[in-house]
GUZADREN-352968 format. One record per residue (C-alpha): x, y, z; residue in three letters. Coordinates in Angstrom, 1 decimal, always signed. Each point is the difference from the previous one (the first is absolute). Layout:
BEGIN
X:Y:Z:ala
...
This chain:
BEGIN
+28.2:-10.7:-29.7:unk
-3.6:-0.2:+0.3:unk
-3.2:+2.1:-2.0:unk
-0.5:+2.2:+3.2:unk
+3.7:+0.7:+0.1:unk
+0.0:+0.8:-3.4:unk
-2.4:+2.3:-0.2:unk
+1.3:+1.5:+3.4:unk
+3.7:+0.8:-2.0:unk
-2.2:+1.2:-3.0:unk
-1.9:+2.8:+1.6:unk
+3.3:+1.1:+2.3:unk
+1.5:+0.4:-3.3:unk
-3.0:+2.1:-0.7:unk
+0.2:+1.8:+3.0:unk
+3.6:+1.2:-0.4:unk
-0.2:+1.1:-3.5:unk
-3.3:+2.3:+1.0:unk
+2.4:+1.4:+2.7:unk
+2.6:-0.2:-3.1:unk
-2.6:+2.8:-1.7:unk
-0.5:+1.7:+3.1:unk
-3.5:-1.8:+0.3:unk
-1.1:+0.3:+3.5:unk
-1.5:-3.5:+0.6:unk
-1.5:+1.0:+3.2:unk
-1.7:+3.2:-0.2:unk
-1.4:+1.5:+3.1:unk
-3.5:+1.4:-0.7:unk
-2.4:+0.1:-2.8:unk
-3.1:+1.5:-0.2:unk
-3.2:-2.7:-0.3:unk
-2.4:+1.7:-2.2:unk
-2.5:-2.7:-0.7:unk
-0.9:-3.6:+1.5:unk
-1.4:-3.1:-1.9:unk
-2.7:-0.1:+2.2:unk
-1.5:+3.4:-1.4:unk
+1.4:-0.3:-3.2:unk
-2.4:-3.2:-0.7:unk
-2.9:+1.6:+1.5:unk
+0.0:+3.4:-2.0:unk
+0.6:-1.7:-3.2:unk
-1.8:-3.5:+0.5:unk
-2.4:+1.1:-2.8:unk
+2.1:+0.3:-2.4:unk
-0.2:-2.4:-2.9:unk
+2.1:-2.2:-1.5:unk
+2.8:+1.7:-2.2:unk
-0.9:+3.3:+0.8:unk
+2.4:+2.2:+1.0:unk
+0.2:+3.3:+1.9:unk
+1.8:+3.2:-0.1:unk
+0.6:-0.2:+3.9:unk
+3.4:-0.5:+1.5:unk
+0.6:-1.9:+2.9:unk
+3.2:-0.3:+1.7:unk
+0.0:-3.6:+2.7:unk
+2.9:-0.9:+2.3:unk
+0.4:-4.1:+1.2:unk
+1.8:-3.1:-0.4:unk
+0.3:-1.2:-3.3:unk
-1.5:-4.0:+0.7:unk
+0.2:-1.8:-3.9:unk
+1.9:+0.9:-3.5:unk
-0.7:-0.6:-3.4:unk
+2.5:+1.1:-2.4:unk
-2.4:-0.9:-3.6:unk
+2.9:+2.3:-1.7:unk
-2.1:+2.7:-1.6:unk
-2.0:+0.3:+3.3:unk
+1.2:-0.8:+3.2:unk
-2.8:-0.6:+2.6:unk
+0.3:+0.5:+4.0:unk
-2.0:-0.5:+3.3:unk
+0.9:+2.9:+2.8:unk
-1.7:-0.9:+2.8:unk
-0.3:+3.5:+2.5:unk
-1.3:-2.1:+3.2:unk
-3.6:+1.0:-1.1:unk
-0.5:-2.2:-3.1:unk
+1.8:-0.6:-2.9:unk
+0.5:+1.8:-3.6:unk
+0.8:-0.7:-2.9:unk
+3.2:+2.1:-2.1:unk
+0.6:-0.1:-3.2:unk
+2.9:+1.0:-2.0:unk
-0.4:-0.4:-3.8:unk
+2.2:+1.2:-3.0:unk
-1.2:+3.4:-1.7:unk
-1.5:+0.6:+3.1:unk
+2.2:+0.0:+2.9:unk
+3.2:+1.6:-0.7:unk
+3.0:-1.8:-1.5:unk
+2.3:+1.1:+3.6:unk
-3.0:-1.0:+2.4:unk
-0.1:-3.0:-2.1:unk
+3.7:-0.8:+0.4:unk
+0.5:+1.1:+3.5:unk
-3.0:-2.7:+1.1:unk
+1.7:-2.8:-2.0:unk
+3.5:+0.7:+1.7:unk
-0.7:+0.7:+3.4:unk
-3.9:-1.5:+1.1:unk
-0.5:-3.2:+1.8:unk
-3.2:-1.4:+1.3:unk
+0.3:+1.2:+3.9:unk
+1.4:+3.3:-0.5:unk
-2.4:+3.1:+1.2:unk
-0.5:+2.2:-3.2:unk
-1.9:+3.5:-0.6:unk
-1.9:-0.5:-3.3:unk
-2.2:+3.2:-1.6:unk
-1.5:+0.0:-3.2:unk
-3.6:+0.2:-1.8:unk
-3.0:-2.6:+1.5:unk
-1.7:-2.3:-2.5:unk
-1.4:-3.5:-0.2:unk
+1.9:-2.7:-2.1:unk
-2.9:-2.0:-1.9:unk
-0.1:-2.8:+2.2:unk
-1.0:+2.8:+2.4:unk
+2.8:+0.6:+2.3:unk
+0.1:+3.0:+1.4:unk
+3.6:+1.5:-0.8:unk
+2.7:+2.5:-0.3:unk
+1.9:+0.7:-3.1:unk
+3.2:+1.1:+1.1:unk
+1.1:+3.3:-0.8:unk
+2.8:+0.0:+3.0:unk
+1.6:-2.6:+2.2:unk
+1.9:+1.0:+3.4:unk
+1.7:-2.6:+2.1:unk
-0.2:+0.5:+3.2:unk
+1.3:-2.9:+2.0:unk
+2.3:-3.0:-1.8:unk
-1.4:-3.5:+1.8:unk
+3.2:-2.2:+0.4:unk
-2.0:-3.2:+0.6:unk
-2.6:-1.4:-2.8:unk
-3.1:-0.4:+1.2:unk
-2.0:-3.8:+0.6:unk
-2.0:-1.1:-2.7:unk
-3.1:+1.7:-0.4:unk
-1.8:-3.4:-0.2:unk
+1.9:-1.8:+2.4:unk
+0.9:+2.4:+2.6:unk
+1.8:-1.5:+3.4:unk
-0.2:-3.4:+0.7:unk
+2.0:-0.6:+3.0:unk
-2.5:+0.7:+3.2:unk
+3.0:+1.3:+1.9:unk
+1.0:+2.0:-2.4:unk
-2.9:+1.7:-0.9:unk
-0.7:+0.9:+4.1:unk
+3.9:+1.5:-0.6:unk
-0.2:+1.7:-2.9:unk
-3.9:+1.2:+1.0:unk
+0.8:+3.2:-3.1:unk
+0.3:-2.3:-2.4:unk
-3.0:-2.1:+1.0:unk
-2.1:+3.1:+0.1:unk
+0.9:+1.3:-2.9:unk
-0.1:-3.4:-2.3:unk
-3.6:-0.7:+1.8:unk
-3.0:+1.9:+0.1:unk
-1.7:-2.1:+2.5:unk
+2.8:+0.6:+2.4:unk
-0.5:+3.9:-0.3:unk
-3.3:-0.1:+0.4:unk
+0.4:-2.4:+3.3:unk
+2.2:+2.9:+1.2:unk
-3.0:+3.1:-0.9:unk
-2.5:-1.9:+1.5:unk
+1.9:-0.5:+3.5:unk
+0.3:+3.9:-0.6:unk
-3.4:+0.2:-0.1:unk
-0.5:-2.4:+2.9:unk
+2.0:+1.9:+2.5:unk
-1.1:+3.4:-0.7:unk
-4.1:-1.7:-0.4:unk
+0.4:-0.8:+3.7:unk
+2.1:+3.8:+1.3:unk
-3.1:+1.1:-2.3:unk
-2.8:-1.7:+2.5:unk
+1.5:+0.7:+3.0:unk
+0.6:+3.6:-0.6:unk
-3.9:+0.5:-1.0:unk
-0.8:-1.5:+3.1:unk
+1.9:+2.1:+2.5:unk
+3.4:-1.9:+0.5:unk
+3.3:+2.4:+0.2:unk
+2.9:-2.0:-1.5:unk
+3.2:+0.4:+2.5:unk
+3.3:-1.4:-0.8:unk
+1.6:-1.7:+3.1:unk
+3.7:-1.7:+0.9:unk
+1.1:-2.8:-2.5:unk
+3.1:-0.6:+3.1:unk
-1.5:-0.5:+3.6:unk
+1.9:-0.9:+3.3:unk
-2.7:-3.1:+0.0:unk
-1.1:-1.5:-2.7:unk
-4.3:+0.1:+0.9:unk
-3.2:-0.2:-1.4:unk
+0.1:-3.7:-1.3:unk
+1.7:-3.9:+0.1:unk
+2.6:+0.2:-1.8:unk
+4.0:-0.3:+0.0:unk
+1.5:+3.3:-0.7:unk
+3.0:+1.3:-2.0:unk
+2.9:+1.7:+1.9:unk
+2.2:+2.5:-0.8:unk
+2.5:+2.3:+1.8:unk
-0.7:+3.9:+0.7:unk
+3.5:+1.4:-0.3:unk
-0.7:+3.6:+1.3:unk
-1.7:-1.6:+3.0:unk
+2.1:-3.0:+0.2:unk
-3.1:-1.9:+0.6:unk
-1.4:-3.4:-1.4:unk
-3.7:+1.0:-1.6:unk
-2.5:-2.0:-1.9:unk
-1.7:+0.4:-3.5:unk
-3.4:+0.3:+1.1:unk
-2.4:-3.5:-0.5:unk
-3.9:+2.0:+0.0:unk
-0.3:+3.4:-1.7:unk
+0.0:+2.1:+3.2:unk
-2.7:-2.0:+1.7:unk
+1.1:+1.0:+3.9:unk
+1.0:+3.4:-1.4:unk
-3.6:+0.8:-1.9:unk
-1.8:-1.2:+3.5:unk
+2.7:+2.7:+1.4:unk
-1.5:+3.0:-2.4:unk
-3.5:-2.0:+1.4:unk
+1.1:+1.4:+3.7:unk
+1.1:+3.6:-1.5:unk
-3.6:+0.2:-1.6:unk
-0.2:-0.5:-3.4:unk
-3.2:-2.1:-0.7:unk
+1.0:-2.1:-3.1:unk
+3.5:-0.6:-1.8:unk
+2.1:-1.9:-2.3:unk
+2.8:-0.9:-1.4:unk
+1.0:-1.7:-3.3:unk
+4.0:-1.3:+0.0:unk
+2.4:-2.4:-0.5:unk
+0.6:-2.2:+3.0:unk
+2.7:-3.0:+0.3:unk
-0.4:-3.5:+1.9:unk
+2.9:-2.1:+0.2:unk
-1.6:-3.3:-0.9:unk
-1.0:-2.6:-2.6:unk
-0.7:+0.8:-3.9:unk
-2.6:-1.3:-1.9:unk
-2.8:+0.3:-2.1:unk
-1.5:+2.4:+3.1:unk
+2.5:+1.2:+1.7:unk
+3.2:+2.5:-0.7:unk
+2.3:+1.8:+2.6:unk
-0.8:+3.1:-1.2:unk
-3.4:+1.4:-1.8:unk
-2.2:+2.1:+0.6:unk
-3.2:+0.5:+2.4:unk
-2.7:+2.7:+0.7:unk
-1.4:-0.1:+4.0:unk
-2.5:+2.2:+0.9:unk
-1.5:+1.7:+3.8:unk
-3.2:+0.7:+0.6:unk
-1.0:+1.1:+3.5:unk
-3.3:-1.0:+1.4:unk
-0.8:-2.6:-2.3:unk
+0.4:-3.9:+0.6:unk
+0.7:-2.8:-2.0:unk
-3.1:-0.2:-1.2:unk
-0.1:+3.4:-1.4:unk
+3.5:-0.9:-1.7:unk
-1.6:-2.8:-1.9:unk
-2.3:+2.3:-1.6:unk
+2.3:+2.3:-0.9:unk
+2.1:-2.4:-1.8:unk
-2.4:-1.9:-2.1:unk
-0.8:+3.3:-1.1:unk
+3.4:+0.8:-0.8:unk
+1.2:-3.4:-1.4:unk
-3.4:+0.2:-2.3:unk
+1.3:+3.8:-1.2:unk
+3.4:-1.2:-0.8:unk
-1.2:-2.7:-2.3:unk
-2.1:+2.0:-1.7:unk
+2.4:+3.1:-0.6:unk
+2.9:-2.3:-1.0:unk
-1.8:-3.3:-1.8:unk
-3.7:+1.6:-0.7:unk
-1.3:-3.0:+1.8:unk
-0.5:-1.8:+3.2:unk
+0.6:-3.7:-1.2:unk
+3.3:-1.9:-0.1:unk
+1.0:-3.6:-0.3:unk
+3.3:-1.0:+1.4:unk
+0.7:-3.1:-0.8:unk
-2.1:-2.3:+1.2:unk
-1.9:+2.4:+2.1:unk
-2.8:+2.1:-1.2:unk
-1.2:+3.2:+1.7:unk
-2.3:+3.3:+0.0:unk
+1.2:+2.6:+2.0:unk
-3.6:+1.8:-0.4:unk
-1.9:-3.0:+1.7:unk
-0.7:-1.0:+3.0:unk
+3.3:-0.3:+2.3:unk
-0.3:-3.0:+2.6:unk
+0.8:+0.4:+3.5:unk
+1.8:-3.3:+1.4:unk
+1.6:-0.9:+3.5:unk
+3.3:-0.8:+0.2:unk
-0.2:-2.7:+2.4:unk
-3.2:-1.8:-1.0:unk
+1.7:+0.2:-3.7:unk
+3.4:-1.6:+1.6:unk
-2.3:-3.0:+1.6:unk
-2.1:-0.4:-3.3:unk
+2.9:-0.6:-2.1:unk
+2.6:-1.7:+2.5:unk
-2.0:-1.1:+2.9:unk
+2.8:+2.3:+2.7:unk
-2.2:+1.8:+2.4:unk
+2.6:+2.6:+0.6:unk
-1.7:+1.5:+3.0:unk
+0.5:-4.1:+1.6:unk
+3.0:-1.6:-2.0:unk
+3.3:-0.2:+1.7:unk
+3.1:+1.6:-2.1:unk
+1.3:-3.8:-0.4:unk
-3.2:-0.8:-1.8:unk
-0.1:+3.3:-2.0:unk
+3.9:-1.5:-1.1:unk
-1.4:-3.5:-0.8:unk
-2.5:+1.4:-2.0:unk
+1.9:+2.4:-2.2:unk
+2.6:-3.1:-0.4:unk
-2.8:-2.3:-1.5:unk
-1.1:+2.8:-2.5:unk
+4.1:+0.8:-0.6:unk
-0.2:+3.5:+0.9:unk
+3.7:+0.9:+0.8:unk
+0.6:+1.7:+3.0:unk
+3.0:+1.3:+2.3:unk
+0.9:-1.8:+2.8:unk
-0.5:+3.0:+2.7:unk
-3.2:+0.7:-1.3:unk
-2.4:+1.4:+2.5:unk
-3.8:-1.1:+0.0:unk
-1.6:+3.1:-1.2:unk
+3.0:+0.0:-3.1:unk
-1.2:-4.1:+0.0:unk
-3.6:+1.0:-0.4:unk
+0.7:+2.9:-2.5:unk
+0.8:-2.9:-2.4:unk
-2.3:-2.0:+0.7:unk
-1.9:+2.2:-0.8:unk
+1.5:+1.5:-3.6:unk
-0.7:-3.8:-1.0:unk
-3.4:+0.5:+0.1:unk
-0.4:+3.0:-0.9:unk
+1.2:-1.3:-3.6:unk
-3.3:-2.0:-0.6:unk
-1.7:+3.7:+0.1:unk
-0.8:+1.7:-3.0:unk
-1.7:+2.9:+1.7:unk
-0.9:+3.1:-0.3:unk
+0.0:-1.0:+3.9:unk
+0.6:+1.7:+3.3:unk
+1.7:-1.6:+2.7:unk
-0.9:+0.3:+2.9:unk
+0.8:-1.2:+4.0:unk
+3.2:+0.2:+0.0:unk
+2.1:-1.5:+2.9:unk
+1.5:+2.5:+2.3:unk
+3.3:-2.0:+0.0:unk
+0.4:+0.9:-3.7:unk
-1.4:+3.4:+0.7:unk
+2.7:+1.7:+2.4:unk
-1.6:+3.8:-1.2:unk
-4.0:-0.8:-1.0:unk
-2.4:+0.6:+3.0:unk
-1.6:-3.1:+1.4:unk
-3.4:-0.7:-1.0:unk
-2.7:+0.6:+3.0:unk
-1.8:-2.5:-0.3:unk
+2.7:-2.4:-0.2:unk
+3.4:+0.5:+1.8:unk
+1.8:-2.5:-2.0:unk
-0.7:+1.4:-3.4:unk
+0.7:+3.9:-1.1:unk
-1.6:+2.6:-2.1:unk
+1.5:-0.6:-3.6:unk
-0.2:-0.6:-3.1:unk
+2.0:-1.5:-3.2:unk
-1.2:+0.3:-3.8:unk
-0.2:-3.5:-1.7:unk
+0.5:-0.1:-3.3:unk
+1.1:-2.9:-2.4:unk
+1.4:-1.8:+3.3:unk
+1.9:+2.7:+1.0:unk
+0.1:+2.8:+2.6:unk
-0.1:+3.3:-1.8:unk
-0.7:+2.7:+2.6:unk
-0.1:-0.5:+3.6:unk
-1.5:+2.6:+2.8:unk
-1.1:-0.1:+3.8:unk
-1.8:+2.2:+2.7:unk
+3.5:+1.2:+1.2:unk
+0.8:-0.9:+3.9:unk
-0.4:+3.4:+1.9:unk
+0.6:-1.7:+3.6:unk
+3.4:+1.3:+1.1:unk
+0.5:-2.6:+2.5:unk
-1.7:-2.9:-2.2:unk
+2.5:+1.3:-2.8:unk
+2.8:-0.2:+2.2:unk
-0.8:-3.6:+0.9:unk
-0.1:-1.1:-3.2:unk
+3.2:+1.7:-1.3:unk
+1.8:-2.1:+3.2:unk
-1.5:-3.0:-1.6:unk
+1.3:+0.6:-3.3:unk
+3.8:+1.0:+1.7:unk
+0.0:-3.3:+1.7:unk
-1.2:-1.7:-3.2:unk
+3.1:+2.1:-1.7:unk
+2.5:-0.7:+2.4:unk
-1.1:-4.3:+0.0:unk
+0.9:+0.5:-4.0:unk
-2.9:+1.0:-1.6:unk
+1.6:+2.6:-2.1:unk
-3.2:+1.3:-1.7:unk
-1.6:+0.6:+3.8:unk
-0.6:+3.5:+0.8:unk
+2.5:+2.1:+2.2:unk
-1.2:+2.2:+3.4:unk
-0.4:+3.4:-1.1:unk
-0.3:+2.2:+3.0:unk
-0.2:+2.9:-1.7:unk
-3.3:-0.5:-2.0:unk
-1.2:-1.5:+3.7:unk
+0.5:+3.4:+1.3:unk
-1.7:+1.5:-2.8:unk
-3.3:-1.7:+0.4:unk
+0.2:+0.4:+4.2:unk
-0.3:+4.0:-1.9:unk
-3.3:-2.0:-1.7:unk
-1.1:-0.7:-3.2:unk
-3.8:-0.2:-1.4:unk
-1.5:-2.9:-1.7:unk
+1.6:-0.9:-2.6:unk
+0.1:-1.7:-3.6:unk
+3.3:-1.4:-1.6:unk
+0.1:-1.0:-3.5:unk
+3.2:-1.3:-2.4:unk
+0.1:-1.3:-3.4:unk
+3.1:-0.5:-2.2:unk
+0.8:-0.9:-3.6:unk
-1.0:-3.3:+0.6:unk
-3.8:+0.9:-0.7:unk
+1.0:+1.1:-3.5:unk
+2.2:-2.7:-0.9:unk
-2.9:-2.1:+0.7:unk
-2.1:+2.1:-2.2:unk
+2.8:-0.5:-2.7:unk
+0.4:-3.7:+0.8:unk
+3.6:+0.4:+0.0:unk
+2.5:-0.9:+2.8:unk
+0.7:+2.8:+2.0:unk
+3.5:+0.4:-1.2:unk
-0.8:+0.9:-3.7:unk
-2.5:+2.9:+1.4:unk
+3.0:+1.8:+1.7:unk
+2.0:+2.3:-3.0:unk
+3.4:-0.9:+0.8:unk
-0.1:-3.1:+2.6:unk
+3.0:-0.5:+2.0:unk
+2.6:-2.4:-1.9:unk
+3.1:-1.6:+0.6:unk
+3.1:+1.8:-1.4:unk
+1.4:-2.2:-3.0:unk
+3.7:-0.8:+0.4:unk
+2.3:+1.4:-2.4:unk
+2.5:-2.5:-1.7:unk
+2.6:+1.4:+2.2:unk
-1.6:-0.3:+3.3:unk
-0.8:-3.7:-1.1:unk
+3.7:-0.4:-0.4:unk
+1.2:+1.9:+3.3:unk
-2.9:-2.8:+1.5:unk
+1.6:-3.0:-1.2:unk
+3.5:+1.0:+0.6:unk
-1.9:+1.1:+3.9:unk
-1.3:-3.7:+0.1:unk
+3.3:-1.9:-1.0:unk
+1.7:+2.0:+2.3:unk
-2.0:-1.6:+2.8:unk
């Protein structure tokens, strides 16, 4: 039997002799009277072994014991901060004393009142005048100083990693801060935040592959939505609202890495009568307010980049960039060059690649030798299937993509008004689809009949979680609370598999 297991039996024995004593060890409700948080701030003045004739009563997890025999010394963590408790002979009575000893283990939650002083080493404490248990932990805890080590594990048991690490729980206040920074902004500047389908009929608004489920009421096959309502925000452009947006989860059924998940989430916004160029302002003054309300500065180096968002932000063209770093005019080069090239710099690709998915990543390789804060602009129409095209050059459209630390973290476009140029484009993207390009766009008639109703000049933006995990400098998989995992197999499934595979 190992230590875990051992201390596993211990407390059970624990649990069913407080049952035993009809002990509730899983009381329902108790009323919070004070939190750390104030209790260190009213009384941060007071001196070293001075105590007070103030009662405080404090309800958390009991972290760390110290059982020094006369005095027995405890941290209760409430989720706010952490306290000390106390329980000292003479002082605390004899049955608060002996009910501690007998029943308390580091992890379980425990109400605590007594009188506030500070120990002469100046910790702010709580000499125990009651104890109430209020919810027996099972499993010990992970070592204070060691915490989780397994990577895996600590993505799977994301509790225990927040509440052994600080840093962690901070991560997960400040992407509080980030999301509701940016609903902040857009709400002060006019924007009305809609909610709109997470299952469509199509799955529209970007390049990607989708997820499908099955409708059982409708008996119908629908799709988890790939953009956060793009084609249904330009819908509620046509009914007349002037600016929206939506912040969401959305789901691509693709590739994980450092960037990319199949689900996160993502803010778009819709601003009629403004262009791309108006979109850019907007967001440099939005990406500069988030900073500064969730870091207090506008400065970040990720790894080897260096950036400050509060400086100038370069505009650069997406094809003169392409021939500067590769030498592929993409406007000239024939797909079979565009292939030979990515080969020679060992970009992977799949074998029914179209050209504009060919010159996407050509593209992404350069765009990792940019630090930014840069705009991207020129955008090929092939790449673009929604953007307007840019009138002064047919080829290219009107959009935009942030740059930072040689990533894409925000992308936006004039959006495509032209019912009949939409409707082109969508039949390109179906006959891209239908070749085997599974992240190609699929003919939505429907929003094709919305714009014949027309739709004003408008602005799209998006953004997801990506832009802060670059701000952290984390993957984007330790940014999400509780990432999606594999289920572990249980000893008996890994049986009923091996009997499954001798069988065959």
């Amino acid at each position: 039997m190992g230590r875990q297991d051992e201390i596993v039996k211990e407390r059970l024995k624990k649990l069913e002799k407080l049952r035993r004593n009809n002990i509730n060890p899983y009381i329902s409700k108790y009323s919070v009277k004070n939190i750390t948080l104030e209790l260190r701030e009213k009384y941060k003045k007071l001196k070293n072994g001075e105590k007070t004739k103030d009662s405080a009563s404090v309800s958390g997890r009991i972290m760390a014991i110290r059982d020094m025999g006369k005095i027995i010394f405890a941290k209760l963590y409430d989720g706010y901060g952490e306290i000390q408790i106390i329980l000292q002979n003479e002082e605390t009575s004899e049955k608060m004393i002996e009910f501690f000893r007998q029943y308390i283990d580091s992890g379980d939650f425990l109400a605590s009142e007594g009188i506030i002083f500070r120990t002469q080493r100046g910790e702010l404490s709580i000499l125990v005048d009651k104890v109430v248990l209020l919810t027996k932990s099972i499993f010990p805890l992970p070592e204070k100083w060691h915490g989780i080590q397994d990577s895996e594990e600590k993505l799977r048991k994301r509790y225990l990693d927040i509440l052994m690490n600080p840093e962690v729980k901070e991560m997960f206040i400040r992407k509080s801060k980030f999301w509701n920074s940016m609903r902040t902004f857009l709400l002060e500047k006019g924007f009305l935040e809609v909610e709109t389908p997470v299952l469509e009929n199509s799955a529209g608004g970007a390049s990607a592959t989708p997820f499908i489920t099955h409708h059982n009421a409708m008996d119908l096959d629908v799709y988890l939505r790939i953009s956060m309502g793009e084609l249904w925000q330009k819908k509620l452009m046509v009914a007349g609202y002037p600016k929206t947006f939506e912040i969401g989860r959305q789901f691509r059924n693709e590739g994980m890495d450092a960037e990319h998940l199949q689900d996160y989430t993502q803010m778009e916004f819709y601003w009629a009568y403004a262009n791309y160029e108006d979109g850019m302002n907007i967001v440099r003054e939005m990406y500069i307010k988030l900073a500064k309300d969730v870091y207090g500065k506008t400065n970040f180096k990720i790894g080897e980049y260096e950036f400050d968002l509060s400086k100038k932000w370069n505009i650069i063209d997406y094809a003169e960039t392409v021939k500067k770093m590769t030498g592929i005019d993409i406007f000239k080069s024939e797909e079979a060059e565009i292939r030979k090239k990515l080969n020679e710099l060992k970009i992977e690709i799949e074998k029914n690649s179209s050209k504009s998915t060919l010159i996407d990543s050509l593209w992404k390789y350069c765009r990792k030798k940019i630090s930014g804060p840069a705009f991207l602009t020129g955008t090929p129409v092939e790449v673009s299937p929604l953007a307007k095209k840019d009138s002064k050059d047919s080829r290219k459209t009107e959009r935009f993509q942030i740059i930072l630390a040689g990533s894409e973290v925000g992308n936006g476009y004039s959006e495509l008004n032209d019912p009949f140029d939409q409707e082109e484009r969508f039949k390109e993207q179906q006959s891209m689809k239908d070749s085997g390009d599974s992240t190609a766009q699929s003919h939505d008639s429907e929003f094709v009949e919305a714009l014949r109703y027309g739709m004003p000049p408008t602005c799209g933006f998006g953004v997801s979680e990506r832009l802060f995990a670059f701000l952290e400098g984390k993957p984007i998989r330790e940014i999400v609370i509780f990432p999606l995992m594999k289920p572990l197999i249980s000893n008996s499934d890994k049986k009923e598999e091996i009997n499954n595979n001798d069988r065959k």
